[in-house]
N, CA, C and O atoms as a Tinker XYZ file with bonds, in Angstrom:
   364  protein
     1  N      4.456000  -12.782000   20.473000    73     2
     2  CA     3.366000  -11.857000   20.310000    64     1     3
     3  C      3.854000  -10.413000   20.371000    63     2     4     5
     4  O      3.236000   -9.700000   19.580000    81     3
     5  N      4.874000   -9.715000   21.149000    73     3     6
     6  CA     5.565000   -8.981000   21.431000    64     5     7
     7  C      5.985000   -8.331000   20.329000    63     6     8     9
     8  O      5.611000   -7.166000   20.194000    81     7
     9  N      6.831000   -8.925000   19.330000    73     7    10
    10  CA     7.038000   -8.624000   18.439000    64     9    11
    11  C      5.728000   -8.168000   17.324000    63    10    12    13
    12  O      5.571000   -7.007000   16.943000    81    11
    13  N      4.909000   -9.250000   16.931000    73    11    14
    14  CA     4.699000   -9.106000   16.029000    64    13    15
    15  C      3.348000   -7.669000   16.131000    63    14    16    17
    16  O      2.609000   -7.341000   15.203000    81    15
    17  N      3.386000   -6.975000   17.706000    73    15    18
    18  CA     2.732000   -5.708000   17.989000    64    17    19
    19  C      3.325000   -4.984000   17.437000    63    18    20    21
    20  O      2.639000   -4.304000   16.674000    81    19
    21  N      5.008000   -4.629000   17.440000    73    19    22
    22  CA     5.251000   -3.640000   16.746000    64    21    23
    23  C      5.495000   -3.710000   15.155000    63    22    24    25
    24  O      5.627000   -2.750000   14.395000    81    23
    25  N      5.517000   -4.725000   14.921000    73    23    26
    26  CA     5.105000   -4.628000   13.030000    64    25    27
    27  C      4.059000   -4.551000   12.688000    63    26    28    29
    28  O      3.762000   -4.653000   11.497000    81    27
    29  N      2.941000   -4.288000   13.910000    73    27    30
    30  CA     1.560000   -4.013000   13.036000    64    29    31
    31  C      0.861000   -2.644000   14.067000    63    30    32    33
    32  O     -0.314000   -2.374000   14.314000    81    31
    33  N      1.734000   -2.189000   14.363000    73    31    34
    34  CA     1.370000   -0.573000   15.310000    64    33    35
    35  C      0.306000    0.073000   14.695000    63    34    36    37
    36  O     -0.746000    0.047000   15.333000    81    35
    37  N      0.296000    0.842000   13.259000    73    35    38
    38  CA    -1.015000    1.145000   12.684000    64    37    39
    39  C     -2.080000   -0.068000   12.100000    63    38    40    41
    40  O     -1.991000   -0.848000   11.152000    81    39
    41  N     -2.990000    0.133000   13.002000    73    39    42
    42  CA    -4.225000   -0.773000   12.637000    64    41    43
    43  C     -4.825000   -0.917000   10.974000    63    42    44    45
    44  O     -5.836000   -1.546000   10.663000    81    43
    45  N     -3.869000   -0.118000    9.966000    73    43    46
    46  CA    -4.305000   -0.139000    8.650000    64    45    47
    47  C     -3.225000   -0.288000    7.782000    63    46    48    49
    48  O     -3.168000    0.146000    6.631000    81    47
    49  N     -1.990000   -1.201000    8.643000    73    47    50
    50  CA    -0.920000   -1.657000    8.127000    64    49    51
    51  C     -1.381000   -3.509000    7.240000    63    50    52    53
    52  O     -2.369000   -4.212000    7.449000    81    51
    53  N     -0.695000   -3.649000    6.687000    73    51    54
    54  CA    -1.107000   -4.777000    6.211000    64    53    55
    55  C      0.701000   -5.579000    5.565000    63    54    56    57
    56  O      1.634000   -5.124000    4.903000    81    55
    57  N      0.408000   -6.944000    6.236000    73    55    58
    58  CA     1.764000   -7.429000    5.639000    64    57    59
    59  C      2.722000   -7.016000    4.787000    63    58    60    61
    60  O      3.863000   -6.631000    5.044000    81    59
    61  N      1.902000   -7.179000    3.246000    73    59    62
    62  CA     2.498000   -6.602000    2.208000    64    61    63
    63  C      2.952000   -5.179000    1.676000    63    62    64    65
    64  O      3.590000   -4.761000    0.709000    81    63
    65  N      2.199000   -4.546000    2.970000    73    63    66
    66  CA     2.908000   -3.102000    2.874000    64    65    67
    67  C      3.800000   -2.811000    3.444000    63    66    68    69
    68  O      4.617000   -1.938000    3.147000    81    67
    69  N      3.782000   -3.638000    4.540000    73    67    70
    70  CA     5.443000   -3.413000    5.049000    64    69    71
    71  C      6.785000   -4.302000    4.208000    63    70    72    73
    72  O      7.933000   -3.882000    4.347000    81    71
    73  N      6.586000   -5.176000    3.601000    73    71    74
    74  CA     7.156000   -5.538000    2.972000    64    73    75
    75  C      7.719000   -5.021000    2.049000    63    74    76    77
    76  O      8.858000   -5.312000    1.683000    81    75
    77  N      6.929000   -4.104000    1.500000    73    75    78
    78  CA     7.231000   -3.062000    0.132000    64    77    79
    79  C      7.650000   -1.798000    1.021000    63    78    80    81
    80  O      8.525000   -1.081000    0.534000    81    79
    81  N      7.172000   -1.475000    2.155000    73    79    82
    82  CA     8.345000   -0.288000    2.586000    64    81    83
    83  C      9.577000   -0.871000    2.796000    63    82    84    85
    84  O     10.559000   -0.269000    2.363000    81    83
    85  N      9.755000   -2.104000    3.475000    73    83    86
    86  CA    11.092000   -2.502000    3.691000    64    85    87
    87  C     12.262000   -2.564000    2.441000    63    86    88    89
    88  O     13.481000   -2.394000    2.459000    81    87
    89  N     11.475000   -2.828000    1.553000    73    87    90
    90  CA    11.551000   -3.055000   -0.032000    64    89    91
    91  C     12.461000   -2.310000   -0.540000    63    90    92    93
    92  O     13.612000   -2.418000   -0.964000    81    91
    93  N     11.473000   -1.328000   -0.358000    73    91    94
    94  CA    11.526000    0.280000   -1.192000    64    93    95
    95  C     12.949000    1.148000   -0.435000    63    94    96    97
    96  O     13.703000    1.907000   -1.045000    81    95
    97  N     13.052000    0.724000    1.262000    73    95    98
    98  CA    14.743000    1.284000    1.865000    64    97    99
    99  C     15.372000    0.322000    1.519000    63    98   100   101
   100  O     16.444000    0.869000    1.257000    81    99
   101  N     15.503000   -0.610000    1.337000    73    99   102
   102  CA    16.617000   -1.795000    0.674000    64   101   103
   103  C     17.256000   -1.863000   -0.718000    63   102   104   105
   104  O     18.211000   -2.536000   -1.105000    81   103
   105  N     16.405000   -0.910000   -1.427000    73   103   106
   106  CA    16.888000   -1.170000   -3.116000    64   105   107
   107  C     17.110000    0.895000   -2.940000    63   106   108   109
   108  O     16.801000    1.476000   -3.980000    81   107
   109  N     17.472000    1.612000   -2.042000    73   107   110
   110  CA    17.740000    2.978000   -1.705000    64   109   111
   111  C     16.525000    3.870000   -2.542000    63   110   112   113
   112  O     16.851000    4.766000   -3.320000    81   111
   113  N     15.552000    3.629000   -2.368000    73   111   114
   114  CA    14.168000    4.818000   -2.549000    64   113   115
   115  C     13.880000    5.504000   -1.816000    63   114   116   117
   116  O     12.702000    5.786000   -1.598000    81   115
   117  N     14.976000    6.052000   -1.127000    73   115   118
   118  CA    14.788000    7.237000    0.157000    64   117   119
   119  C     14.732000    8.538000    0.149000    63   118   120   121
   120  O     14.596000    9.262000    1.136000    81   119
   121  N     14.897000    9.051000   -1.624000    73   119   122
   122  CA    14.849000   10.799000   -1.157000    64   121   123
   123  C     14.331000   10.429000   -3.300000    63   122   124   125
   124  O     14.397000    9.528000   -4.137000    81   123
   125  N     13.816000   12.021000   -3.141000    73   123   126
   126  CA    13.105000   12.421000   -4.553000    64   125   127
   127  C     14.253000   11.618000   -5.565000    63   126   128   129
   128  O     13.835000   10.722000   -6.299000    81   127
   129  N     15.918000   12.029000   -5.570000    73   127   130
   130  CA    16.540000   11.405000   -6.203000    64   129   131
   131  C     16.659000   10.330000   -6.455000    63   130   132   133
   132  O     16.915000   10.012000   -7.617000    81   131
   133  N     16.550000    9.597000   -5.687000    73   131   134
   134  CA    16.576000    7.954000   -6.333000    64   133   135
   135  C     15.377000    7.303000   -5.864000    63   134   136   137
   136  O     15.380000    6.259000   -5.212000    81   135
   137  N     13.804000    8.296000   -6.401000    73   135   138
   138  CA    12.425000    7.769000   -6.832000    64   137   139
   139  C     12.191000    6.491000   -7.819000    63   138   140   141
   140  O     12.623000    6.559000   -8.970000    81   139
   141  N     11.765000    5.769000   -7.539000    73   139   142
   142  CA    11.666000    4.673000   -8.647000    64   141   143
   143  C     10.185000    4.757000   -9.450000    63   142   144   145
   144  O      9.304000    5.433000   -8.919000    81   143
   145  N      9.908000    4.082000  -10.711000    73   143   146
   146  CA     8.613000    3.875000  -11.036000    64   145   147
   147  C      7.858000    2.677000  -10.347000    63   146   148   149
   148  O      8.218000    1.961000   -9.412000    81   147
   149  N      6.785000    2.677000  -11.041000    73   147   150
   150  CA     5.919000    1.267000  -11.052000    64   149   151
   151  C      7.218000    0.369000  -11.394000    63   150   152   153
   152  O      7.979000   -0.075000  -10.534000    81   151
   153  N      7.325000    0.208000  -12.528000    73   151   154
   154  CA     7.951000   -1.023000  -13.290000    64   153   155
   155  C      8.814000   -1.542000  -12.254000    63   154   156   157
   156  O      8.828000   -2.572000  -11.581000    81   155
   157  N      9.727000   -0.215000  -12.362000    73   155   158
   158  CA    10.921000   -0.693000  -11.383000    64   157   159
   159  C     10.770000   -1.276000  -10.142000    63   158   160   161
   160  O     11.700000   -1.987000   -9.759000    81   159
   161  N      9.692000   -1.120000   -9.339000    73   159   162
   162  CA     8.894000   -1.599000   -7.694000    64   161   163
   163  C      8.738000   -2.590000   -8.531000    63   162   164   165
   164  O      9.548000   -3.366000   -8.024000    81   163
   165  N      8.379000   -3.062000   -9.283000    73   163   166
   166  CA     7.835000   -4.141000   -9.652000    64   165   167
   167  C      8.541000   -4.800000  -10.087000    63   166   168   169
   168  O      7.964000   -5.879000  -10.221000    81   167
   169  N     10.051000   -4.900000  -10.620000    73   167   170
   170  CA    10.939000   -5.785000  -10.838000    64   169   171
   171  C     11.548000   -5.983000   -9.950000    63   170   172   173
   172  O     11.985000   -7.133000   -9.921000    81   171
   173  N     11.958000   -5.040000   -8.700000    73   171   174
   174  CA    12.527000   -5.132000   -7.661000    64   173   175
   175  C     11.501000   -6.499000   -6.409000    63   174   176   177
   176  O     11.819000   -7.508000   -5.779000    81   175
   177  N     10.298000   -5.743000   -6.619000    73   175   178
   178  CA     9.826000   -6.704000   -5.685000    64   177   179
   179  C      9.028000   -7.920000   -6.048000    63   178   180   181
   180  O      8.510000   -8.635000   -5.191000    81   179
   181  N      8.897000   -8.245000   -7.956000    73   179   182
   182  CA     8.126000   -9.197000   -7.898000    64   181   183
   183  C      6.620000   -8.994000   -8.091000    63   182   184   185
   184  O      5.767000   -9.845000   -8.344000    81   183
   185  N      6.442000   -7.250000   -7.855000    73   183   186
   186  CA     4.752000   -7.798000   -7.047000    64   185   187
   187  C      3.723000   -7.418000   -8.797000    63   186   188   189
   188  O      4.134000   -7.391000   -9.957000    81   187
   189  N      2.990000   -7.297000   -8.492000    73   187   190
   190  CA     2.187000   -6.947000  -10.060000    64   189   191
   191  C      2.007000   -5.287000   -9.592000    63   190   192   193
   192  O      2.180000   -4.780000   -8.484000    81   191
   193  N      1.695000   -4.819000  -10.561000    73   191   194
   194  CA     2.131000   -3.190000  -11.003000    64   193   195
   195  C      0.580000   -2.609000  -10.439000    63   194   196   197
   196  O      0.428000   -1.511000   -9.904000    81   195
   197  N     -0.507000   -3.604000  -10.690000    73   195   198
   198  CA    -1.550000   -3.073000   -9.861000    64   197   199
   199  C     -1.838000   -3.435000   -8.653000    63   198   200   201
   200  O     -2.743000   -2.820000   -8.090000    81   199
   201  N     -1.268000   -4.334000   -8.066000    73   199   202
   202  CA    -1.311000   -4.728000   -6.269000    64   201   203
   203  C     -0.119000   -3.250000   -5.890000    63   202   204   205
   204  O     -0.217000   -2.532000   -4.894000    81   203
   205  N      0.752000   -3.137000   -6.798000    73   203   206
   206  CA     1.958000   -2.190000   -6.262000    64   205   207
   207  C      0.896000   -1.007000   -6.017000    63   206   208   209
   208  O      0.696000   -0.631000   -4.862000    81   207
   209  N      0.422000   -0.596000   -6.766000    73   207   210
   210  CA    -0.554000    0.669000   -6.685000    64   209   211
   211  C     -1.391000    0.719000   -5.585000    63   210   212   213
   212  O     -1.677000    1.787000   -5.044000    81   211
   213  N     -1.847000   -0.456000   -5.176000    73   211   214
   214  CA    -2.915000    0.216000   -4.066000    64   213   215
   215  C     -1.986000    0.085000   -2.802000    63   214   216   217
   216  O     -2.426000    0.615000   -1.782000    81   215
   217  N     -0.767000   -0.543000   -2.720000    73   215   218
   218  CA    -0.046000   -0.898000   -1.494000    64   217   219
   219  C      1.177000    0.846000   -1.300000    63   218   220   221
   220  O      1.855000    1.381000   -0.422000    81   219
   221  N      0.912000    1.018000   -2.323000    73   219   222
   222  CA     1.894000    2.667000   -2.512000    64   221   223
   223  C      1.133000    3.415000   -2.012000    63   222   224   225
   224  O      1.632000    4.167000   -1.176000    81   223
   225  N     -0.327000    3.550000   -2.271000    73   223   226
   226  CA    -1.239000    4.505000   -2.272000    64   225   227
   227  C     -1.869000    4.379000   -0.878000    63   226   228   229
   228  O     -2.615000    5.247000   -0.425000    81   227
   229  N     -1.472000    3.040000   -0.090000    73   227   230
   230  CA    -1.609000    2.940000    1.812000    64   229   231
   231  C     -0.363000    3.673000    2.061000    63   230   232   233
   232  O     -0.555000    4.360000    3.064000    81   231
   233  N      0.504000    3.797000    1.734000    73   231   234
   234  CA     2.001000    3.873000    2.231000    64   233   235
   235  C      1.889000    5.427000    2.448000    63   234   236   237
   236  O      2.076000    6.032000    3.503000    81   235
   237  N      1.484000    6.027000    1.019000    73   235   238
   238  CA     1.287000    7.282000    0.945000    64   237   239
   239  C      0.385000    7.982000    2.304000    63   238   240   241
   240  O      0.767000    8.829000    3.112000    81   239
   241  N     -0.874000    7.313000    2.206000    73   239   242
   242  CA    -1.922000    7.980000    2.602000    64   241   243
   243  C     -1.208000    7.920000    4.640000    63   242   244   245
   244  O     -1.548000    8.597000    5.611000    81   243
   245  N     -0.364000    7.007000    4.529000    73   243   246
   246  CA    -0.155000    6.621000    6.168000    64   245   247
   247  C      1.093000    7.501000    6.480000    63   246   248   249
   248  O      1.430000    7.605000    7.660000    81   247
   249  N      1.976000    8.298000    5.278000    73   247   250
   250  CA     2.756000    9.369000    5.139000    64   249   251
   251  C      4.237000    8.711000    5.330000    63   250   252   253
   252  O      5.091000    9.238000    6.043000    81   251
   253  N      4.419000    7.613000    4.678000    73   251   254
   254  CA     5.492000    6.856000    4.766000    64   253   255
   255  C      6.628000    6.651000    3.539000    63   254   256   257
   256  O      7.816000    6.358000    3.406000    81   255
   257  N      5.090000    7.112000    2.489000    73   255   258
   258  CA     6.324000    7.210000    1.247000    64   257   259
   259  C      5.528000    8.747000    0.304000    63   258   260   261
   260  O      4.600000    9.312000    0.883000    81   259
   261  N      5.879000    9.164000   -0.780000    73   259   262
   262  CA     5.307000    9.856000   -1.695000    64   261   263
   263  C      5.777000    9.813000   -3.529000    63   262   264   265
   264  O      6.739000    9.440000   -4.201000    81   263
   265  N      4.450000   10.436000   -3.752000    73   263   266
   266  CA     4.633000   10.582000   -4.930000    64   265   267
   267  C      4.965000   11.547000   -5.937000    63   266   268   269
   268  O      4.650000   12.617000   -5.415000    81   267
   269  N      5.449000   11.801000   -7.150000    73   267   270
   270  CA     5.134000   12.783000   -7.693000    64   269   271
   271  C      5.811000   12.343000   -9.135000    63   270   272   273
   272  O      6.550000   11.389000   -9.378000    81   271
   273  N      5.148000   13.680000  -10.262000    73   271   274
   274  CA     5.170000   13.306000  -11.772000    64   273   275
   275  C      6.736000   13.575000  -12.190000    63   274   276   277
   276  O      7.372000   14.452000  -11.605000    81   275
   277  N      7.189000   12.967000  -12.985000    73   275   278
   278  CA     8.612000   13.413000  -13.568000    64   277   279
   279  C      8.697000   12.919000  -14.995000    63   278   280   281
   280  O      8.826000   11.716000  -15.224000    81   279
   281  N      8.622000   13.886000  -16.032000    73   279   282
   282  CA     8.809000   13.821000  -17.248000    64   281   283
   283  C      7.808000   12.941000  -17.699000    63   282   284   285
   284  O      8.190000   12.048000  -18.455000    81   283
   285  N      6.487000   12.994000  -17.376000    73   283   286
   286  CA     5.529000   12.380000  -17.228000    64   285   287
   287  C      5.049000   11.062000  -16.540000    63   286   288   289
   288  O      3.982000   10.482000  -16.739000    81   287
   289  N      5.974000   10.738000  -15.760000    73   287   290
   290  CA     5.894000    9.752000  -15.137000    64   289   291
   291  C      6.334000    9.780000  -13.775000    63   290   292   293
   292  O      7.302000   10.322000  -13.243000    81   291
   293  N      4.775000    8.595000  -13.034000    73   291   294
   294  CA     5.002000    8.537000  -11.679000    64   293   295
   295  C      6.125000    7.705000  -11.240000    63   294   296   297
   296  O      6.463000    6.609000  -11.687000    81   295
   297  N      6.811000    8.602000  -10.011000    73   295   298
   298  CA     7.637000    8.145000   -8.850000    64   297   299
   299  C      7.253000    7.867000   -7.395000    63   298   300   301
   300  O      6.225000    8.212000   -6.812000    81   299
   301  N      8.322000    7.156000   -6.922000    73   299   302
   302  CA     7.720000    7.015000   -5.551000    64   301   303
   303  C      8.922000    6.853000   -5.020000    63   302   304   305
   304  O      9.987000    6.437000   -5.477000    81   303
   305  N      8.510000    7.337000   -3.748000    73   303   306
   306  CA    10.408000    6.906000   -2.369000    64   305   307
   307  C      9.577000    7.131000   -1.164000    63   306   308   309
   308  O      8.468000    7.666000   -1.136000    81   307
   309  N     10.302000    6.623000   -0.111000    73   307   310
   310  CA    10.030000    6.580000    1.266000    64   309   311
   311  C      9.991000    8.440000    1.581000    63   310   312   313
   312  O     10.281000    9.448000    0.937000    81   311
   313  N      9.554000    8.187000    2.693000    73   311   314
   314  CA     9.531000   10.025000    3.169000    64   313   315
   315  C     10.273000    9.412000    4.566000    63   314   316   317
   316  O     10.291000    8.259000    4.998000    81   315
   317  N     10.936000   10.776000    5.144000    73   315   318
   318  CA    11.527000   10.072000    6.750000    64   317   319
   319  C     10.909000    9.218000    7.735000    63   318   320   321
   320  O     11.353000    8.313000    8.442000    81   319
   321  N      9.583000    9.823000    7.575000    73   319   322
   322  CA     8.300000    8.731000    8.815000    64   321   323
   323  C      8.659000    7.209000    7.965000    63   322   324   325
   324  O      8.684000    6.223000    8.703000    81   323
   325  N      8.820000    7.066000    7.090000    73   323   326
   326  CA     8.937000    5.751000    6.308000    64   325   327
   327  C     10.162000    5.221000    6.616000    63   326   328   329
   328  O     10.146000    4.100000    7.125000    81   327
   329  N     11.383000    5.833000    6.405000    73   327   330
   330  CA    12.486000    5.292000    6.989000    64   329   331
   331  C     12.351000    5.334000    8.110000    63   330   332   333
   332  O     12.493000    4.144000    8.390000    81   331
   333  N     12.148000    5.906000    9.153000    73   331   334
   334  CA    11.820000    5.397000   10.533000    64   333   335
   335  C     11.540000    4.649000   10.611000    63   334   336   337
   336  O     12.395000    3.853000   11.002000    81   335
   337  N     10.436000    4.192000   10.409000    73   335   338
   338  CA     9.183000    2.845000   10.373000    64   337   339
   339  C     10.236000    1.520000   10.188000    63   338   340   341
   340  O     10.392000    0.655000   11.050000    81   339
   341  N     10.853000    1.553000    9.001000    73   339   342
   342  CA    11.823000    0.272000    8.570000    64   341   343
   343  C     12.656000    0.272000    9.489000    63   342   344   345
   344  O     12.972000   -0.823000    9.955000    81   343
   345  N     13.257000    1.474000   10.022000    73   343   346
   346  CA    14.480000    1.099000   11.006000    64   345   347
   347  C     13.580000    0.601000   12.703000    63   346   348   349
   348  O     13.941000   -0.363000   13.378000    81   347
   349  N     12.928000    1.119000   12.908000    73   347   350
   350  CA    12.032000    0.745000   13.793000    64   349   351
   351  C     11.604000   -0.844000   14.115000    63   350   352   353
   352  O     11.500000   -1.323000   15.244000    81   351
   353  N     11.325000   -1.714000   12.537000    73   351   354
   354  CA    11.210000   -2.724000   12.430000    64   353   355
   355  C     11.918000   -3.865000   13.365000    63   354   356   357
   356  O     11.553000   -4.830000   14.037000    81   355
   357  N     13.602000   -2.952000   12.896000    73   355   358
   358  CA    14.897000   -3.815000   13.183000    64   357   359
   359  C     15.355000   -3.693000   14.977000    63   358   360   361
   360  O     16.229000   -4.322000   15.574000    81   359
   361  N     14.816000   -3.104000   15.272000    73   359   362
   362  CA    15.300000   -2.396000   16.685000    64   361   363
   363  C     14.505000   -2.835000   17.920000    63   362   364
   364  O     14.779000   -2.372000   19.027000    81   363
């Protein structure tokens, strides 16, 4: 039980979002430079491109990852509170 308190510390965490943050530091989406798209979250993790969207858009809103436009297209990477969080996981 111990454990599974600190993988769910924010009350508006949900499985699959930690999964996709863990995700997202494992395939290196940690700084603006190596931002990935949809597609790419989505080949990396499998998930469908519109479950990816609303699970990015918790991640965001909980200040763990962000977004922004590049050459018309959205990116996304962890922000430091986000890499924390994953290393936090392990510890």
């Amino acid at each position: 039980m111990g454990d599974n308190h600190s993988f769910r510390s924010q009350p508006d965490e949900q499985p699959n979002q930690l999964r996709l943050l863990i995700m997202l530091h494992n395939i290196g989406a940690t700084e603006a430079a190596k931002a990935l798209t949809i597609v790419q979250i989505s080949e990396w993790t499998r998930m469908d491109a519109s479950e990816l969207q609303g699970h990015l858009q918790k991640l965001i809103e909980l200040g763990y990852a962000k977004h922004f436009r590049s050459e018309e297209t959205d990116k996304y990477h962890l922000t430091t509170d986000g890499i924390r969080k994953v290393l936090s996981l392990y510890s």
